[in-house]
N, C-alpha and C positions, 0 to 999 in steps of 0.2 A: 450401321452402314454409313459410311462419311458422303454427304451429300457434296456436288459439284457444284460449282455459279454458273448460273446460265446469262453468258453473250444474251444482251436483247440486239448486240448492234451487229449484226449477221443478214445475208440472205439467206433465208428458208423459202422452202416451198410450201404451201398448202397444208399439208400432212402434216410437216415437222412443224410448225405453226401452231398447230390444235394441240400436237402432243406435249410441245416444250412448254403452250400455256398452260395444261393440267400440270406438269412438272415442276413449274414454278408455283403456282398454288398449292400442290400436296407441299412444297418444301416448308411454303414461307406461309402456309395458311394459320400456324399460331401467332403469331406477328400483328398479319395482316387484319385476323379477327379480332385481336386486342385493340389493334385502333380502333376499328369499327365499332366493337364496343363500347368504347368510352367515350368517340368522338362524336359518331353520326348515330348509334343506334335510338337515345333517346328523340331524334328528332325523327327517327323513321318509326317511334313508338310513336309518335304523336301524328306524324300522316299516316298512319296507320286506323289510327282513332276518328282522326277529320273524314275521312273515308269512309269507316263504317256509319259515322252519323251519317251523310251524305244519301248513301246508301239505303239506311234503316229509314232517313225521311220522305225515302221518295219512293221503296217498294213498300213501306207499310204504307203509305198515303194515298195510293194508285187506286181509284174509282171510277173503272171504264166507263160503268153506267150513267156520269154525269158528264159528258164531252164539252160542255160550260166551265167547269172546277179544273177539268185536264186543261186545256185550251188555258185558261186564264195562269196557269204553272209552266208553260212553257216558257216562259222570258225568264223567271227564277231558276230555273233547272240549269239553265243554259249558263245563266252567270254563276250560277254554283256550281256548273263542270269547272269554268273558266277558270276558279279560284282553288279549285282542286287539281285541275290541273298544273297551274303558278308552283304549287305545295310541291307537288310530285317532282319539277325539276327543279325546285332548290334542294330537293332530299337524294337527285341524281347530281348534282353537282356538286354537294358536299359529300356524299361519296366518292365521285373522282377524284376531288381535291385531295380527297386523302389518301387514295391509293394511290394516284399517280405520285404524289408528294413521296408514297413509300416506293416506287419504280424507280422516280429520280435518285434518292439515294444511294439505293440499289446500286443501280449504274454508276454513277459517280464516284461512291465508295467502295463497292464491295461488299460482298456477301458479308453478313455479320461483320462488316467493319463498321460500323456506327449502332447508337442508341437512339430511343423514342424522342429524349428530352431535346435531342440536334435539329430533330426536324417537324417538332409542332409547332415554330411558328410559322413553316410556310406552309399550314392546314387551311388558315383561313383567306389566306391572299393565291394561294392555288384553286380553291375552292369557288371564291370570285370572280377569277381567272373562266372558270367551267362557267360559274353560270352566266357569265356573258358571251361566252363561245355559244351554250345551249340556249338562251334566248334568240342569237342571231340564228343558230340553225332551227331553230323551231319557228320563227319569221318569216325564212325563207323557204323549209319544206311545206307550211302552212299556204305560202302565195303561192306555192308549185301544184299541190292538192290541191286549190279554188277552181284553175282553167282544167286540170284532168288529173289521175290517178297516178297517171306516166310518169309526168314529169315532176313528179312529187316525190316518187320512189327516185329516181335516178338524181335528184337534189341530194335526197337524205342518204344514200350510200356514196353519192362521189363527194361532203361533204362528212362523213361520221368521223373524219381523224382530224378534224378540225381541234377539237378539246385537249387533247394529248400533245399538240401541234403548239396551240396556244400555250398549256402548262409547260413543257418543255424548252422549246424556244423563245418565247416569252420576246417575242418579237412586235406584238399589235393585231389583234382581233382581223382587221383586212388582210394581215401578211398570212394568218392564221389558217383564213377559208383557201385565200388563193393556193397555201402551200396545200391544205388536203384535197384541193382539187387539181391541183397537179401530181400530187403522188398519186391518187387512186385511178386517174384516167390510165397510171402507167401499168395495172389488175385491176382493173375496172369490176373483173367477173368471182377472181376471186375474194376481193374484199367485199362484194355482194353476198358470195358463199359464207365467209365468216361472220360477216353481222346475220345473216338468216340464221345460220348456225347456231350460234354465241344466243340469239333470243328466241328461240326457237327450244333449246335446252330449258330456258327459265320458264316459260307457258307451258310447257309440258309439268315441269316439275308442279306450278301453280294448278293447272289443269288437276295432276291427279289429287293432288291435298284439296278439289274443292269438289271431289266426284261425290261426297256425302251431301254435298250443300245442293247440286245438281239433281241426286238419286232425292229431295227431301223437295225442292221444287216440282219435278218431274212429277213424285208423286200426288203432292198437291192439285196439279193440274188435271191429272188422269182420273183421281177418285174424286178430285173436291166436289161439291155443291154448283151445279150448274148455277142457281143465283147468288154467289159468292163473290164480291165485288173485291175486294181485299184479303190479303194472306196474313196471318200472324203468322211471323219467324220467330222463333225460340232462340232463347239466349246463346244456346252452343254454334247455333249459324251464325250469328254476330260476330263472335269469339274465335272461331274457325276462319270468317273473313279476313278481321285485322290480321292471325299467325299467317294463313297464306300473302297478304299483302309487305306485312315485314319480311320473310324470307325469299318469297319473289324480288324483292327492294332488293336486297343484299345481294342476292346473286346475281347482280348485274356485275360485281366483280368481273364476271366469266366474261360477256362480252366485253367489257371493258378489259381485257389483260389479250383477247384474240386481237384488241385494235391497235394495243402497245405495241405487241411483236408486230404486227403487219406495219404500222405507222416504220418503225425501224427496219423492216425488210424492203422498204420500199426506199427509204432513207438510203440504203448502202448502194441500192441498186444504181441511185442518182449519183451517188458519192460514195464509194466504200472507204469506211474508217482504217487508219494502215492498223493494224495488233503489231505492239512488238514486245518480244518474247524478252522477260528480263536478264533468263538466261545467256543470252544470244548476246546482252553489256556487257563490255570489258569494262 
């Protein structure tokens, strides 16, 4: 069946939004998986790995019974989120770098009118592009969370098309926030909808791949040894943590491709691009 190109530069509604983003990933999802694997999946094997350490040193290490030894790990824990956290948005930034790198062409060229080798060099300067987008908005939803929860959420959704905004236009990091905070105030609710959506899909899917790791705590809890101050996890929970955290990783594609269309539905709404039919040239 001969696949169509999908317009990113249209107003859609909501619906057709979600639909034509699964559309373009069932189309281009060989493509789109090949970069991924070549370009970002080794470094999301490796936060993948920082994570289970992380992880493995601070629920094997947990000894409620000494609130001395707890207490004095407080400040280390904190700075090892810190620096886990750092990992996890350069591993979301060079993800977007590369997808959107592959939307850009997309649109510019044409369905299958370009090759891989046209557009790797703008993986790593797209990529750059993101994580200084996703620093400033991690910045500024972080100051937003300090005073209250409110205005932390309404930071992080009227700014989430910042990145896409930034790669695309490639206009300057301040022209970037401003421009996703004027398009999103214009769907405020729906682009609320879609990033709930879009990661909302991904914790689910993470969710269910960790209901053994869950069903394996749980139990521990329920039958263990009242004077059991620590848990031995078995190497298959380790192992099961990092696959859910690489495929969690990946699938932020999803959200990421409901922000492209919306960023561009919101785009035409301001300014619609003329289409002219080549047909229609004499």
């Amino acid at each position: 069946m001969e696949q169509k190109e999908i317009r990113f530069k249209e107003k859609r509604e909501l619906g057709i939004i979600i639909s034509d983003s699964f559309e373009f990933l069932k189309q281009e999802y060989k493509s789109v998986s090949k970069l991924v694997f070549i370009y970002v999946l080794p470094f999301v094997l490796l936060y993948a790995a920082v994570q289970v350490w992380f992880q493995r040193n601070i629920l094997s290490g947990i000894d409620m019974s000494d609130q001395e030894i707890l207490l004095a790990n407080i400040g280390p824990f904190y700075m090892n989120l810190f620096v886990l956290m750092l990992f996890n948005l350069f591993v979301q930034s060079l993800l977007a770098g590369t997808f959107y790198s592959y939307v850009e062409a997309y649109i510019n060229k044409g369905k299958d009118k370009f090759e891989t080798p046209e557009i790797t060099s703008r993986f790593f300067a797209n990529s750059l592009l993101a994580l200084g987008a996703n620093l400033a908005f991690f910045i500024i939803v972080m100051f937003g969370i300090i005073f209250c929860i409110v205005p932390g959420i309404y930071l992080a959704n009227t700014l989430s098309l910042v990145v896409i905004a930034f790669i695309y236009e490639k206009k300057g990091l301040s022209d970037a926030l401003s421009r996703s905070w004027k398009l999103v105030t214009r769907q405020w609710w729906n682009t609320f909808i879609l990033n709930i959506l879009g990661f909302l899909m991904v914790y689910a899917i993470g969710l269910i791949l960790s209901i053994p790791s869950m069903l394996f705590g749980f139990g521990n809890t329920v039958i263990g040894s009242p004077d059991t101050t620590t848990v031995e996890y078995p190497d298959w929970y380790w192992i099961l943590t990092g696959i859910t955290a690489v495929i969690t990783t990946i699938l932020l594609v999803i959200p990421f491709t409901f922000q492209a269309f919306q960023y561009f539905n919101l785009s035409e709404r301001e300014k619609p691009t003329i289409q002219i039919d080549p047909d229609s040239v004499l």
